[in-house]
C-alpha positions in Angstrom: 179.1 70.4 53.1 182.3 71.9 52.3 182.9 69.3 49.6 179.5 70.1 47.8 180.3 73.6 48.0 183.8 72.9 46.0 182.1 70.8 43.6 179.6 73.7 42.5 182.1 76.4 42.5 183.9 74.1 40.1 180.6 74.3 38.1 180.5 77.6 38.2 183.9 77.6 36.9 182.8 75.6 34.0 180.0 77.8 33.2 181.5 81.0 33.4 184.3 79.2 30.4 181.4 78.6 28.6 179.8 81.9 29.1 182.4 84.4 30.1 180.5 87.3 31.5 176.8 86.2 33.0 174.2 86.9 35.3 173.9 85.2 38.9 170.6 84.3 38.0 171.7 82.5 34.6 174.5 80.5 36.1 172.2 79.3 38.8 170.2 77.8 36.1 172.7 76.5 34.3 174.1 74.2 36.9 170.7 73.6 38.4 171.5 73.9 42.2 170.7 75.7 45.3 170.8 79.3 45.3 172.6 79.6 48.4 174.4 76.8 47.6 175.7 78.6 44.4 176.1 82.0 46.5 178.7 79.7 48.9 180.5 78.7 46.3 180.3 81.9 44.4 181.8 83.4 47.9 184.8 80.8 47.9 186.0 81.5 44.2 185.3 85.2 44.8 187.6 84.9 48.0 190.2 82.7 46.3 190.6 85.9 43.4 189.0 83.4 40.5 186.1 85.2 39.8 185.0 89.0 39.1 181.7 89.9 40.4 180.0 93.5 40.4 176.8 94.7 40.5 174.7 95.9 37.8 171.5 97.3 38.8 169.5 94.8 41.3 171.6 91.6 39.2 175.0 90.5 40.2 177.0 89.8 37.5 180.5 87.6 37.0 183.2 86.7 34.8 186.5 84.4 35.1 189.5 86.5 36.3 191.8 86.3 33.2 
């Protein structure tokens, strides 16, 4: 599990460079996986520093650190 988890946060990654500030909801379409697979690896990039993530009304949203 933990490998699948990297691999999505890794296409997270990738989406957020294409699309630097977006809705949780958007990049879980764009990769096409799991909610709570993409909240786990959300959590792990979040934890590492790589992403920003804050809350904007009932929607998370996130960006790349720069």
């Amino acid at each position: 599990m933990i490998t699948e988890i990297g691999i999505v946060a890794g296409e997270i990654w990738h989406y957020l460079e294409a699309h630097p500030e977006a809705p949780f909801s958007d990049v879980v379409a764009g990769i096409q996986r799991p909610r709570d697979l993409a909240l786990m690896s959300l959590g792990w990039l979040s934890r590492e520093g790589h992403v920003i993530v804050r809350q904007d009304g009932r929607e998370l949203r996130m960006a790349l650190r720069r």
